[in-house]
mmCIF file of the N, C-alpha and C atoms, coordinates in Angstrom:
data_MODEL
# 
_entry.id   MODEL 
# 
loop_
_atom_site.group_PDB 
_atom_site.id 
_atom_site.type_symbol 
_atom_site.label_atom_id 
_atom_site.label_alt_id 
_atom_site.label_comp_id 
_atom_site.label_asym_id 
_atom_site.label_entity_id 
_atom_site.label_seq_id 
_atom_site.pdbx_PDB_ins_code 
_atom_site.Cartn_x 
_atom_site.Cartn_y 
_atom_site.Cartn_z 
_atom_site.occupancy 
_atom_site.B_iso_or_equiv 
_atom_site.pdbx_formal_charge 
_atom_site.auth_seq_id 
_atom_site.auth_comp_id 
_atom_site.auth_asym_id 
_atom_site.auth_atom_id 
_atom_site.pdbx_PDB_model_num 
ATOM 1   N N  . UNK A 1 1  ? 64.148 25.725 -36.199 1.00 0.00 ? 1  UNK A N  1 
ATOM 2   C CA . UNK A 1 1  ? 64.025 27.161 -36.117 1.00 0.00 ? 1  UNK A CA 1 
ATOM 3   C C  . UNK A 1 1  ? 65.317 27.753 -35.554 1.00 0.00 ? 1  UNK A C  1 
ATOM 4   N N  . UNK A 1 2  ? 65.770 28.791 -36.041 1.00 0.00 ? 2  UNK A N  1 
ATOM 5   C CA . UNK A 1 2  ? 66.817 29.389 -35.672 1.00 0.00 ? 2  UNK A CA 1 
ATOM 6   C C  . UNK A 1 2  ? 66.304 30.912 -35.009 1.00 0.00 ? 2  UNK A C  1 
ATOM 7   N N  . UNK A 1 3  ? 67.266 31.112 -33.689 1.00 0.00 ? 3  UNK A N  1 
ATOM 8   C CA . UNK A 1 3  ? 67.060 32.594 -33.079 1.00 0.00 ? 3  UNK A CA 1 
ATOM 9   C C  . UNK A 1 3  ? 68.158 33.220 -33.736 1.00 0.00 ? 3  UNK A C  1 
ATOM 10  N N  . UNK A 1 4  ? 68.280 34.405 -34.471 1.00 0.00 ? 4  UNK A N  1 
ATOM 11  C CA . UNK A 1 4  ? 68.945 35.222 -35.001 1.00 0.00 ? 4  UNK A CA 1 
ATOM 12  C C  . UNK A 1 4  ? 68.391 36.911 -35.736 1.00 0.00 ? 4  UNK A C  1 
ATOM 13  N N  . UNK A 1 5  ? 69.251 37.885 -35.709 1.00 0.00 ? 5  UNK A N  1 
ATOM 14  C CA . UNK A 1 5  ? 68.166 38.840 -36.213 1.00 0.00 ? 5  UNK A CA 1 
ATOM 15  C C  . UNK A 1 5  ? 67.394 38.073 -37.699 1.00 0.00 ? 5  UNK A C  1 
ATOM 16  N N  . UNK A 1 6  ? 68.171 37.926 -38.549 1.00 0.00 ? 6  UNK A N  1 
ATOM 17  C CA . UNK A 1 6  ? 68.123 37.573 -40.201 1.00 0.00 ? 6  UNK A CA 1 
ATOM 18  C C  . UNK A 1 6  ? 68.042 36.181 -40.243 1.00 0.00 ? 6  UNK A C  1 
ATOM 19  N N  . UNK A 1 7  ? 67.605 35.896 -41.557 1.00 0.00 ? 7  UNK A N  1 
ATOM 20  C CA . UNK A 1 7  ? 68.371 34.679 -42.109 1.00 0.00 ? 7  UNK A CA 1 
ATOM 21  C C  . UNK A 1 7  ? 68.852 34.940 -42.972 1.00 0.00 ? 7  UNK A C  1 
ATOM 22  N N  . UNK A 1 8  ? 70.409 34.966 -43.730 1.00 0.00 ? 8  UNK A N  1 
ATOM 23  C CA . UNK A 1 8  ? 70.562 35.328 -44.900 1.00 0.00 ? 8  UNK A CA 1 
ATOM 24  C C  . UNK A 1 8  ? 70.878 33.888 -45.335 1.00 0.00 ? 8  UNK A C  1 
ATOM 25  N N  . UNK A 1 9  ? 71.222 34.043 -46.695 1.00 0.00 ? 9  UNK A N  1 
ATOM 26  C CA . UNK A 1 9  ? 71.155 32.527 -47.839 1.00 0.00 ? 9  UNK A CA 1 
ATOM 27  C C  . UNK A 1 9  ? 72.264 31.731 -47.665 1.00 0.00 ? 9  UNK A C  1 
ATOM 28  N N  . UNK A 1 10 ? 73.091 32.507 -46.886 1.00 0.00 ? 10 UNK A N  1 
ATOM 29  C CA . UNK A 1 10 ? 74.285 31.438 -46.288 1.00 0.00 ? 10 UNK A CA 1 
ATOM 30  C C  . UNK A 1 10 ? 74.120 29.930 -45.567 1.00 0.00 ? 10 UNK A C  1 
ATOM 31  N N  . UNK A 1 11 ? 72.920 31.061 -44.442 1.00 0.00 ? 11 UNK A N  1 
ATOM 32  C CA . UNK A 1 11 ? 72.527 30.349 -43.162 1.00 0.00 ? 11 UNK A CA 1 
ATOM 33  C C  . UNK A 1 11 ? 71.478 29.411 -43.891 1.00 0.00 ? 11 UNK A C  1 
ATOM 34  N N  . UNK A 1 12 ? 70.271 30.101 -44.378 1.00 0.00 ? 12 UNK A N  1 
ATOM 35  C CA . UNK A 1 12 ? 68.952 29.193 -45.248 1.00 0.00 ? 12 UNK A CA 1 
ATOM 36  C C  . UNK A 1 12 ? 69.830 28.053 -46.160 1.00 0.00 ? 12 UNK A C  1 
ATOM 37  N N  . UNK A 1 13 ? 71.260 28.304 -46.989 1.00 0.00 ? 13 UNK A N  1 
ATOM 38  C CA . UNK A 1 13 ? 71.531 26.907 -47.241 1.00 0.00 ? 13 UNK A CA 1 
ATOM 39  C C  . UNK A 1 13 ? 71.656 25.871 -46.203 1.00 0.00 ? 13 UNK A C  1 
ATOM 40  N N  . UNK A 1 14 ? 72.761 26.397 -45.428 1.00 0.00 ? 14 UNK A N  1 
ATOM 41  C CA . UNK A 1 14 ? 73.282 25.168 -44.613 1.00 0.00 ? 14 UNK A CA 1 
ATOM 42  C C  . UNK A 1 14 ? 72.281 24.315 -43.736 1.00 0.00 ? 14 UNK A C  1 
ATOM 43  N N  . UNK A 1 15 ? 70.861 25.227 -43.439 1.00 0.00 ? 15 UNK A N  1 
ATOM 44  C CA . UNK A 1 15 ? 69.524 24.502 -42.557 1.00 0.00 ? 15 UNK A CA 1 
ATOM 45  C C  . UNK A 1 15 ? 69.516 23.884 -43.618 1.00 0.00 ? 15 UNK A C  1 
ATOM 46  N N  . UNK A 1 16 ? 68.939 24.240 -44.885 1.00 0.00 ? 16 UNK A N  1 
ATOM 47  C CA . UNK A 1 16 ? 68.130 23.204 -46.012 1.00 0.00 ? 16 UNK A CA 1 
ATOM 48  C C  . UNK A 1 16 ? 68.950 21.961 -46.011 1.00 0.00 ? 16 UNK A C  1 
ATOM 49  N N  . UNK A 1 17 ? 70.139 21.880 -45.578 1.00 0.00 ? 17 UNK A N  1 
ATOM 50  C CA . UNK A 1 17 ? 71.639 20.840 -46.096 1.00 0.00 ? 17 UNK A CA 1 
ATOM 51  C C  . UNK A 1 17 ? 71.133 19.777 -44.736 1.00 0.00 ? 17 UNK A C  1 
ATOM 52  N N  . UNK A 1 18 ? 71.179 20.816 -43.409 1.00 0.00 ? 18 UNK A N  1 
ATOM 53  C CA . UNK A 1 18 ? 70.824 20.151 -42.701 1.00 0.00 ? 18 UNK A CA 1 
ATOM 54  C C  . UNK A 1 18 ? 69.550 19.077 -42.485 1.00 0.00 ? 18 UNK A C  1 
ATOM 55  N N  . UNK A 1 19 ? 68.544 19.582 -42.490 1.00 0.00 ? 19 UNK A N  1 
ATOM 56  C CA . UNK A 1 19 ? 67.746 19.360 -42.276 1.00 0.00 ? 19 UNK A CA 1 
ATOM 57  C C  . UNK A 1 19 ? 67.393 18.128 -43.750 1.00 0.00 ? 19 UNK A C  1 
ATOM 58  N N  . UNK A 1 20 ? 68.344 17.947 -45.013 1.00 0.00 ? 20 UNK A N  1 
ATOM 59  C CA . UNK A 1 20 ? 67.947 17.016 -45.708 1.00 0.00 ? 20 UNK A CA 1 
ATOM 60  C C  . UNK A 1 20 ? 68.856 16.103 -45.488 1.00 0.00 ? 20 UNK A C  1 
ATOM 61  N N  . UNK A 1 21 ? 69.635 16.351 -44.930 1.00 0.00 ? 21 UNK A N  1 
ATOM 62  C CA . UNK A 1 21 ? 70.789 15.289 -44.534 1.00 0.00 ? 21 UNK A CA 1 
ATOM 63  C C  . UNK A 1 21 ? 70.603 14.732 -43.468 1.00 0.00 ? 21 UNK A C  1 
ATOM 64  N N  . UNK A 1 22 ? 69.912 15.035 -42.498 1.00 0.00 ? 22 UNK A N  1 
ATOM 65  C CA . UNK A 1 22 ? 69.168 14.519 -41.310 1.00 0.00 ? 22 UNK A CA 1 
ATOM 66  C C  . UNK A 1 22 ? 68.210 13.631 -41.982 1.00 0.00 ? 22 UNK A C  1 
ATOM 67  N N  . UNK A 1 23 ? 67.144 14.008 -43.204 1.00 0.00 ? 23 UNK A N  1 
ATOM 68  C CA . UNK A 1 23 ? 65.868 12.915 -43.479 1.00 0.00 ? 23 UNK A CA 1 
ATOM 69  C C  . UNK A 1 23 ? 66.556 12.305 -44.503 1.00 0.00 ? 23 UNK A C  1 
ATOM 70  N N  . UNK A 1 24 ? 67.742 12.053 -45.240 1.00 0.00 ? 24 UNK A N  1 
ATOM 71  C CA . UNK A 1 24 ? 68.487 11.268 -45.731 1.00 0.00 ? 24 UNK A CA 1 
ATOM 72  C C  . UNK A 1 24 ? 67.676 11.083 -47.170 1.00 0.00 ? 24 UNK A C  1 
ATOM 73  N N  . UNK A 1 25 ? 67.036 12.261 -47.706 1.00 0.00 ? 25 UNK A N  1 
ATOM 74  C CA . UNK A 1 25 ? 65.761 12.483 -48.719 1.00 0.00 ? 25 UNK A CA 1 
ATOM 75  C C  . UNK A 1 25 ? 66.777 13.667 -49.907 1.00 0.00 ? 25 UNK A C  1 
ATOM 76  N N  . UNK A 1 26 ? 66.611 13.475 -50.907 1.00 0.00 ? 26 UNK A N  1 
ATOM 77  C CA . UNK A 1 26 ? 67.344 14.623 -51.550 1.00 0.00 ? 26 UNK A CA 1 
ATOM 78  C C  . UNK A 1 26 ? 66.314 14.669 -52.657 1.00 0.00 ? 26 UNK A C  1 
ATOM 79  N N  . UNK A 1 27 ? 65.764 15.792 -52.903 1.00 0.00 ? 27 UNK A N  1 
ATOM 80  C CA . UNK A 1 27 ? 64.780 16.453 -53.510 1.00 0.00 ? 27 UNK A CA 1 
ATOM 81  C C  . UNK A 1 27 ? 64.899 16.880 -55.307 1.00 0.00 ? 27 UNK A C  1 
ATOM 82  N N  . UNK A 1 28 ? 64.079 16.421 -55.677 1.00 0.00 ? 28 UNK A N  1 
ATOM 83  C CA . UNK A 1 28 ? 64.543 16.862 -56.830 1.00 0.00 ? 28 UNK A CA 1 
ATOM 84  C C  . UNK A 1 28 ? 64.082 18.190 -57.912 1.00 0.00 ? 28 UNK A C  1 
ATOM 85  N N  . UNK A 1 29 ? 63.877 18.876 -56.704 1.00 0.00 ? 29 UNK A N  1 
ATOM 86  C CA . UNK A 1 29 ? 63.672 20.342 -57.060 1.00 0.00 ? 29 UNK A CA 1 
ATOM 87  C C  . UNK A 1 29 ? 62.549 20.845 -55.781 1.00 0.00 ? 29 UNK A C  1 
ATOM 88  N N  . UNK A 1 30 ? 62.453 22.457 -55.364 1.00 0.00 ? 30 UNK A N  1 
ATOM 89  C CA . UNK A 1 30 ? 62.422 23.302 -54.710 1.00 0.00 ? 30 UNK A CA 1 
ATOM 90  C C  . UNK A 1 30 ? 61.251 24.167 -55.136 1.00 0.00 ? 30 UNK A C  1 
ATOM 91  N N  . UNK A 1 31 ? 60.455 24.440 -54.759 1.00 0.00 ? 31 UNK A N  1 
ATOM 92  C CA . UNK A 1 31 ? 59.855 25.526 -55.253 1.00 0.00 ? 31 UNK A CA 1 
ATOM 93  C C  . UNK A 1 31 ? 59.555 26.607 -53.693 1.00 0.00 ? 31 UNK A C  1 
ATOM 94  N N  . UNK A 1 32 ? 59.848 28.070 -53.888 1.00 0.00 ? 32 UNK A N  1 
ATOM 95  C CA . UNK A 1 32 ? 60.440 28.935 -53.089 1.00 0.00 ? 32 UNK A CA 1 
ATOM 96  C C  . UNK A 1 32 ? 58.778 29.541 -52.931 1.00 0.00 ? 32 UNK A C  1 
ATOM 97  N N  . UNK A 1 33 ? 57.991 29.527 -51.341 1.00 0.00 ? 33 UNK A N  1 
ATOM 98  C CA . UNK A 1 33 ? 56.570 30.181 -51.542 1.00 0.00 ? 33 UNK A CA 1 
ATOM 99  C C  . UNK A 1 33 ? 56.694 30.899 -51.270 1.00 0.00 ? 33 UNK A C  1 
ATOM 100 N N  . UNK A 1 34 ? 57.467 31.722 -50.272 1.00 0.00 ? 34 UNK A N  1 
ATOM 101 C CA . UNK A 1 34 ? 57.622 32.684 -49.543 1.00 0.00 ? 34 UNK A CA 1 
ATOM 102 C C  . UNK A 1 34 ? 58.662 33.166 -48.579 1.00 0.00 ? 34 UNK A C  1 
ATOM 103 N N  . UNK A 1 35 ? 59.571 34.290 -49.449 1.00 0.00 ? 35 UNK A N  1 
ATOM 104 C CA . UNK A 1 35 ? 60.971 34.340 -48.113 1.00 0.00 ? 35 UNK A CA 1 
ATOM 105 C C  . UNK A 1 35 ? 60.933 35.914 -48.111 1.00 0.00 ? 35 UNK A C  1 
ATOM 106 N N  . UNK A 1 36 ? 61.340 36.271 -46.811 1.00 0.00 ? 36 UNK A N  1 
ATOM 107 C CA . UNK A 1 36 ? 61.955 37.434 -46.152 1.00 0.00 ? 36 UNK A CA 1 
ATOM 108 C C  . UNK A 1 36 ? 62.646 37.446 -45.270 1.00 0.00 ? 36 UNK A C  1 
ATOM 109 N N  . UNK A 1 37 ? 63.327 38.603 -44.676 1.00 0.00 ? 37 UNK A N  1 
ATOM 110 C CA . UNK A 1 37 ? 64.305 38.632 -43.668 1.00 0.00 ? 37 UNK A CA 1 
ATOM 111 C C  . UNK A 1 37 ? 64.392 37.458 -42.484 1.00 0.00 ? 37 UNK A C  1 
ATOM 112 N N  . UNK A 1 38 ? 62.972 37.367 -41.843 1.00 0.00 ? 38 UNK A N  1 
ATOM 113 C CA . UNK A 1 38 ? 62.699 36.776 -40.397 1.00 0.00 ? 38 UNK A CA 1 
ATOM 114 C C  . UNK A 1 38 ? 62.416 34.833 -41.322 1.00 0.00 ? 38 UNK A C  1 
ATOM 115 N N  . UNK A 1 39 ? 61.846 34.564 -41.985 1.00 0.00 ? 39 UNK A N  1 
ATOM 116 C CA . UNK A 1 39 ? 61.661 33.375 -42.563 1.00 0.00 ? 39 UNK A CA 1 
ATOM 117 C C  . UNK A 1 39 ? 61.508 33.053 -43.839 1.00 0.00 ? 39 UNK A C  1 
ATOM 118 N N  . UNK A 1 40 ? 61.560 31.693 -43.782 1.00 0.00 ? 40 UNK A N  1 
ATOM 119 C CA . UNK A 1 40 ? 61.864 31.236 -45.317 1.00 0.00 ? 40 UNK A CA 1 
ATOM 120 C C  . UNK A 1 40 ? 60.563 29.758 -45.732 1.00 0.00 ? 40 UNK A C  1 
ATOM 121 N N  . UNK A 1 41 ? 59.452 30.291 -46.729 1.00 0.00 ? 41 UNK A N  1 
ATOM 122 C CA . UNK A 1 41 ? 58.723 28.661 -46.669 1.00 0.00 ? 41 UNK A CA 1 
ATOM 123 C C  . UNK A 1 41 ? 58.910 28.162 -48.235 1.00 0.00 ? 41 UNK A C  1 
ATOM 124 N N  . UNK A 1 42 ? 59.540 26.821 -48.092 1.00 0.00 ? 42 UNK A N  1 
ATOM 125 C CA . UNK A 1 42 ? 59.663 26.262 -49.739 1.00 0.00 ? 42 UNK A CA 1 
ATOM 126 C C  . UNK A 1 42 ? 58.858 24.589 -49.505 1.00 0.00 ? 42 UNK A C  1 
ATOM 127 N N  . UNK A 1 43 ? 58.495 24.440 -50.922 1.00 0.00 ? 43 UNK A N  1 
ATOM 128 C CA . UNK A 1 43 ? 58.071 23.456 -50.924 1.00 0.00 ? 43 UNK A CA 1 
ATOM 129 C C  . UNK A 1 43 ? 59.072 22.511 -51.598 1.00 0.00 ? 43 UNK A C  1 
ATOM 130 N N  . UNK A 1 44 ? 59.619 21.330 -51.060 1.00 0.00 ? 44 UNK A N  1 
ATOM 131 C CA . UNK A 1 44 ? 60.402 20.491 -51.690 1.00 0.00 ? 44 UNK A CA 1 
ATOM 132 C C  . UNK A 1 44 ? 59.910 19.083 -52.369 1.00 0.00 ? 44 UNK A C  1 
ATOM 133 N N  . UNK A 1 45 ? 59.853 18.402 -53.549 1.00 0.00 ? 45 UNK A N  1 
ATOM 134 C CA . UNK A 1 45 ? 59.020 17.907 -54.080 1.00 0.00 ? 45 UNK A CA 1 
ATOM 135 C C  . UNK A 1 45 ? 60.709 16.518 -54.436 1.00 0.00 ? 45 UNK A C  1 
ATOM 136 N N  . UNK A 1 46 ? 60.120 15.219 -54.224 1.00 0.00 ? 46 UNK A N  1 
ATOM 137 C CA . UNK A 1 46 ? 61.224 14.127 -53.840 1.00 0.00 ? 46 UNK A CA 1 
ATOM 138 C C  . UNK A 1 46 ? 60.841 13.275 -55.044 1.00 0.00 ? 46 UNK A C  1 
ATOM 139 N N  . UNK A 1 47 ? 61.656 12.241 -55.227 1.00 0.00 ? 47 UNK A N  1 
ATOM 140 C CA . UNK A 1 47 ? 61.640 11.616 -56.714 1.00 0.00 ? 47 UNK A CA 1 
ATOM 141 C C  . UNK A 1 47 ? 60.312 10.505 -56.530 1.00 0.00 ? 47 UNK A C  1 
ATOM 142 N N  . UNK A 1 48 ? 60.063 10.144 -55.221 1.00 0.00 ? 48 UNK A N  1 
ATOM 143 C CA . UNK A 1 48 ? 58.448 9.272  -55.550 1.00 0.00 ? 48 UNK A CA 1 
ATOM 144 C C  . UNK A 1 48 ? 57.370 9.659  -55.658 1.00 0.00 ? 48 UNK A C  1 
ATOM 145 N N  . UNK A 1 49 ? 57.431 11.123 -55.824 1.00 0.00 ? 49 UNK A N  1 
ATOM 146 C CA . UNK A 1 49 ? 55.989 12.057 -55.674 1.00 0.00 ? 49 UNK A CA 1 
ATOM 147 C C  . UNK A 1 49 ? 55.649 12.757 -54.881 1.00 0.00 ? 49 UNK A C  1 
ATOM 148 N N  . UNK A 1 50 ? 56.461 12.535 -53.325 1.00 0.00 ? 50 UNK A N  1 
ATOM 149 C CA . UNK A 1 50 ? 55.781 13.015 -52.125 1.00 0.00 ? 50 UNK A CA 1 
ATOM 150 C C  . UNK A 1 50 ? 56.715 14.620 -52.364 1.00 0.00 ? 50 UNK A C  1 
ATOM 151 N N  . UNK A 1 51 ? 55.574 15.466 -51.462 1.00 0.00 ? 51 UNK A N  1 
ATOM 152 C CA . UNK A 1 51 ? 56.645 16.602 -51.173 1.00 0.00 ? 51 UNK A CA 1 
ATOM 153 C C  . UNK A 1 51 ? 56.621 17.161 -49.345 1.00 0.00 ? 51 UNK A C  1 
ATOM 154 N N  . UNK A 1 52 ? 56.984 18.194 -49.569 1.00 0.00 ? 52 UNK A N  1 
ATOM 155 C CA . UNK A 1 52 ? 57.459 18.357 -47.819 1.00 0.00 ? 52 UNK A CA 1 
ATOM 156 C C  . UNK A 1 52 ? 57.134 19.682 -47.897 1.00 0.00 ? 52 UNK A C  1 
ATOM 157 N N  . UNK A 1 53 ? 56.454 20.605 -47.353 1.00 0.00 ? 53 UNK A N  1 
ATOM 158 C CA . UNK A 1 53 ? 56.887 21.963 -46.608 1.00 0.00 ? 53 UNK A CA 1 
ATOM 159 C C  . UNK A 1 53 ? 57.656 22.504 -45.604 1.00 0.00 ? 53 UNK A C  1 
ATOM 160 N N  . UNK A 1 54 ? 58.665 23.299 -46.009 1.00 0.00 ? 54 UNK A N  1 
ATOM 161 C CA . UNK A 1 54 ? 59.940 23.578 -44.994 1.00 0.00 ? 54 UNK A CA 1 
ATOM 162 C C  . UNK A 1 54 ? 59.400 24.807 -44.670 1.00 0.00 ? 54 UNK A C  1 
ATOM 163 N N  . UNK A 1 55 ? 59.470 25.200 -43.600 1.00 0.00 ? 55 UNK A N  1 
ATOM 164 C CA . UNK A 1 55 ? 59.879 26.332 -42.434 1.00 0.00 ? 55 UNK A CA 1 
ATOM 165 C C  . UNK A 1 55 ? 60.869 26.548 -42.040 1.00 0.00 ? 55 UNK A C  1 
ATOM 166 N N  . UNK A 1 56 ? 62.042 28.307 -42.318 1.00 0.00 ? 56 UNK A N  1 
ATOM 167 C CA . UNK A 1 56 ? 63.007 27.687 -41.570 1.00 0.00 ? 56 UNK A CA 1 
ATOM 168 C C  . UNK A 1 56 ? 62.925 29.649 -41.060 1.00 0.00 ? 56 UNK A C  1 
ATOM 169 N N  . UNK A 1 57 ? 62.846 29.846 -39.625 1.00 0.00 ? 57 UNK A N  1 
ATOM 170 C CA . UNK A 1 57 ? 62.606 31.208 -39.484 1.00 0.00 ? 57 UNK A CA 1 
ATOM 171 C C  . UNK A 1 57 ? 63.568 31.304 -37.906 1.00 0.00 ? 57 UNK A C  1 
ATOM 172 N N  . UNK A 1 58 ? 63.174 32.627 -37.658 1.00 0.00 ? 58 UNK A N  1 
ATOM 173 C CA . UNK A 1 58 ? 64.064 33.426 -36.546 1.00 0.00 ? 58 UNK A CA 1 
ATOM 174 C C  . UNK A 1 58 ? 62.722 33.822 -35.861 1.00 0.00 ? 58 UNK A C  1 
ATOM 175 N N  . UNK A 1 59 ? 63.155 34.640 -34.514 1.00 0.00 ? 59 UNK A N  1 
ATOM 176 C CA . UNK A 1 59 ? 62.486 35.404 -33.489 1.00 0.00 ? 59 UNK A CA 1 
ATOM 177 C C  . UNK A 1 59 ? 61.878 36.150 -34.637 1.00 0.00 ? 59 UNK A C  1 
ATOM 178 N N  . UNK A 1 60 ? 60.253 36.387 -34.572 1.00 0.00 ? 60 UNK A N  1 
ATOM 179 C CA . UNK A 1 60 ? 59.824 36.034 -33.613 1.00 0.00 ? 60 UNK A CA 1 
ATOM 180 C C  . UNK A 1 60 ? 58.679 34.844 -33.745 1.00 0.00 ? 60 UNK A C  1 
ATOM 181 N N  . UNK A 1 61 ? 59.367 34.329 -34.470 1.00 0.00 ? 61 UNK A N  1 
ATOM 182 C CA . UNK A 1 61 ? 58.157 33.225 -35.647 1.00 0.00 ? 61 UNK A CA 1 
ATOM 183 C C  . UNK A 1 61 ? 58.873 31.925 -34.953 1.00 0.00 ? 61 UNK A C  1 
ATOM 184 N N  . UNK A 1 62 ? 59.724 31.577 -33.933 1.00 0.00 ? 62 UNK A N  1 
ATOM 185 C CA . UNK A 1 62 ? 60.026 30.164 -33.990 1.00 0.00 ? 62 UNK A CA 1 
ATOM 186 C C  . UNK A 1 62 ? 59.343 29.477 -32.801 1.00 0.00 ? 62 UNK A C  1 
ATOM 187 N N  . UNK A 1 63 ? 58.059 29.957 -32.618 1.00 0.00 ? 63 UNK A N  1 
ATOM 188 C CA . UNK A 1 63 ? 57.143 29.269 -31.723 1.00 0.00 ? 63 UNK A CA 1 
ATOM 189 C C  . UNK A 1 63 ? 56.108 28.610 -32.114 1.00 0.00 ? 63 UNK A C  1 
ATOM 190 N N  . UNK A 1 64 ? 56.019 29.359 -33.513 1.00 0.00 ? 64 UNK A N  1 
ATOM 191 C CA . UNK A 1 64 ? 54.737 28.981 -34.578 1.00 0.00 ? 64 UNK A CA 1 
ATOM 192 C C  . UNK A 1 64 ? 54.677 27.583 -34.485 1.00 0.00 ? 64 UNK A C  1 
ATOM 193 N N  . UNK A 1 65 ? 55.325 26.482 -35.058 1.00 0.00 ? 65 UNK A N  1 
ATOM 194 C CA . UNK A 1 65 ? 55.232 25.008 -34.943 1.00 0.00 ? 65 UNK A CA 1 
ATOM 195 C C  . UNK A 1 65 ? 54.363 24.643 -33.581 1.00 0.00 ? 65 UNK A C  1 
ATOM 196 N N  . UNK A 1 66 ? 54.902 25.333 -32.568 1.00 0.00 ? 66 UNK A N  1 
ATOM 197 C CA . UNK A 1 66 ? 54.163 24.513 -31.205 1.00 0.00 ? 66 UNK A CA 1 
ATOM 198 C C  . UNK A 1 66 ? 52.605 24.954 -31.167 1.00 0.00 ? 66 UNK A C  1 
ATOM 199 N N  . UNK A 1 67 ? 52.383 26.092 -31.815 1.00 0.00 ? 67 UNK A N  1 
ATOM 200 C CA . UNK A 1 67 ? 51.009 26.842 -31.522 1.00 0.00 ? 67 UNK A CA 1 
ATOM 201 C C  . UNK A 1 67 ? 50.532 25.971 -32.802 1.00 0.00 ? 67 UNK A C  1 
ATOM 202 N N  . UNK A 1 68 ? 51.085 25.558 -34.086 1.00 0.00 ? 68 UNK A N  1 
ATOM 203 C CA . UNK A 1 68 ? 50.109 24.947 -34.898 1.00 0.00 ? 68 UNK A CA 1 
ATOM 204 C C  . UNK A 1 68 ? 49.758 23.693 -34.519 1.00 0.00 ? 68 UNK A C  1 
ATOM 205 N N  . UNK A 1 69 ? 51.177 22.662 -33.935 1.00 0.00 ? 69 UNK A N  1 
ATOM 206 C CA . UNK A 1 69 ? 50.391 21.406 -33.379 1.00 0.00 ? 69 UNK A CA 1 
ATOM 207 C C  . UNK A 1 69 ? 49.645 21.357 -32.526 1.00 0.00 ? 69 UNK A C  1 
ATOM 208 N N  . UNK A 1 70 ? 49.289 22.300 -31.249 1.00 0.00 ? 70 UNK A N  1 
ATOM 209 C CA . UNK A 1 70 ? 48.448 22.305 -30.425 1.00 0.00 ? 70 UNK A CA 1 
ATOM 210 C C  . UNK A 1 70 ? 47.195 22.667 -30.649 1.00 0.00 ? 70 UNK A C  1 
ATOM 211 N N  . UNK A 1 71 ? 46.922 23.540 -32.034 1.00 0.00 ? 71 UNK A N  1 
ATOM 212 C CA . UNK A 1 71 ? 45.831 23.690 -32.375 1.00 0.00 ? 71 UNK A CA 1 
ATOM 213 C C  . UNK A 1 71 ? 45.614 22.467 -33.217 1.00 0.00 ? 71 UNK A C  1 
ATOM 214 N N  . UNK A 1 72 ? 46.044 21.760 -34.411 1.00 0.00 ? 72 UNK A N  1 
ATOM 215 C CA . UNK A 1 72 ? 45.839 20.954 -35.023 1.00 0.00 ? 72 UNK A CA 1 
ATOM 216 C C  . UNK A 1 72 ? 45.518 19.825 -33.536 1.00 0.00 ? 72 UNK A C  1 
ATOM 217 N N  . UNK A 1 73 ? 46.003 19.508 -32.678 1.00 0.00 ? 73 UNK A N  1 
ATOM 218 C CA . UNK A 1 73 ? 45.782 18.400 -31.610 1.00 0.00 ? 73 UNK A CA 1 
ATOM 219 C C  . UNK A 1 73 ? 43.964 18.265 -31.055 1.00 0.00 ? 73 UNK A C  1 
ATOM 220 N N  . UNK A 1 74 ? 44.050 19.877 -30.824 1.00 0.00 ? 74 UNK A N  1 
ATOM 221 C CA . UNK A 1 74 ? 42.418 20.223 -30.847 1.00 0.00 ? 74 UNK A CA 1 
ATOM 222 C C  . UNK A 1 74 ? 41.236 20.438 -31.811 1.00 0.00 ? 74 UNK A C  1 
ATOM 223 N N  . UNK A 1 75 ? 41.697 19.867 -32.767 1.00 0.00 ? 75 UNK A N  1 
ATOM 224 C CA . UNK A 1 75 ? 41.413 20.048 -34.149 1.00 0.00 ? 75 UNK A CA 1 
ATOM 225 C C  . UNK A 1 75 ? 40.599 21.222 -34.145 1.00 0.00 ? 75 UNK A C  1 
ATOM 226 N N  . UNK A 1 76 ? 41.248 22.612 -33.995 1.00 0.00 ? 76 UNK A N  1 
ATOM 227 C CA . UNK A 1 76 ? 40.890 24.392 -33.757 1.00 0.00 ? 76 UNK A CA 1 
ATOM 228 C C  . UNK A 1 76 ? 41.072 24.679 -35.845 1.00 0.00 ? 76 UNK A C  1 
ATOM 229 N N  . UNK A 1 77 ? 41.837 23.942 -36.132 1.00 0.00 ? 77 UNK A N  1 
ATOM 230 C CA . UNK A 1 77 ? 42.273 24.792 -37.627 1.00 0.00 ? 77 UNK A CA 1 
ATOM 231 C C  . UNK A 1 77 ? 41.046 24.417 -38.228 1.00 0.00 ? 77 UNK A C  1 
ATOM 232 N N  . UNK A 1 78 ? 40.726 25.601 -39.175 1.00 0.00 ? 78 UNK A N  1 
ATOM 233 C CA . UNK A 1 78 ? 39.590 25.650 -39.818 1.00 0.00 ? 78 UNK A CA 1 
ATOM 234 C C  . UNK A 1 78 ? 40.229 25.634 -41.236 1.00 0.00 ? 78 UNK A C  1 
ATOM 235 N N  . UNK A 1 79 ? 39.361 24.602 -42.127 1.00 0.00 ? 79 UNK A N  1 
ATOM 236 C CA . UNK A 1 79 ? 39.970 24.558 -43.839 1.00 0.00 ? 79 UNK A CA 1 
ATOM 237 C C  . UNK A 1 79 ? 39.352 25.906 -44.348 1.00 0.00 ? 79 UNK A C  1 
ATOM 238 N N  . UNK A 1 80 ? 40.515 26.453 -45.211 1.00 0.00 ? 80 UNK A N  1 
ATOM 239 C CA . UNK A 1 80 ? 40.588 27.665 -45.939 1.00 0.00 ? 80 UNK A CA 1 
ATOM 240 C C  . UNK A 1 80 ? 40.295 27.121 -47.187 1.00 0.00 ? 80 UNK A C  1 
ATOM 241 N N  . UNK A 1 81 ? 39.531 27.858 -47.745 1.00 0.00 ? 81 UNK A N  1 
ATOM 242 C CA . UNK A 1 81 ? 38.736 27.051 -49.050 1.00 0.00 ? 81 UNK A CA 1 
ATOM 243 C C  . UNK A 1 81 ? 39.388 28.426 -50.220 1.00 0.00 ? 81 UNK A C  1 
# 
């Protein structure tokens, strides 16, 4: 998660670069679910089948991760049907 006003597509490349160059995974295509100013969610889909959901956001969304594992820990999330 990045603190910044924006993310513009400069910054959203170089995380995506990062963050696949860190899991040493290179994707063989992207599909974009949802972007605006404050965040960005894509689904990245890898050559053995598996895929990944990326998050990559600003203030005031970069706490979200800790509030979802702590609810997922308490198993609080309810399936959306």
């Amino acid at each position: 998660m990045v603190n910044s006003a924006t993310l513009d597509e400069q910054l959203r490349t170089q995380l995506r670069g990062d963050l696949l160059a860190v899991s040493r995974r290179v994707p063989t295509r992207r599909h974009i679910i949802q972007r605006w100013e404050l965040s960005s969610v894509e689904r990245w889909f890898f050559p053995d089948g598996s895929s990944l959901i990326c998050k990559i956001a600003t203030t005031p969304f970069t706490g979200e991760a800790t509030v979802l594992r702590a609810l997922n820990n308490q198993q609080a999330l309810a399936r959306v049907s």
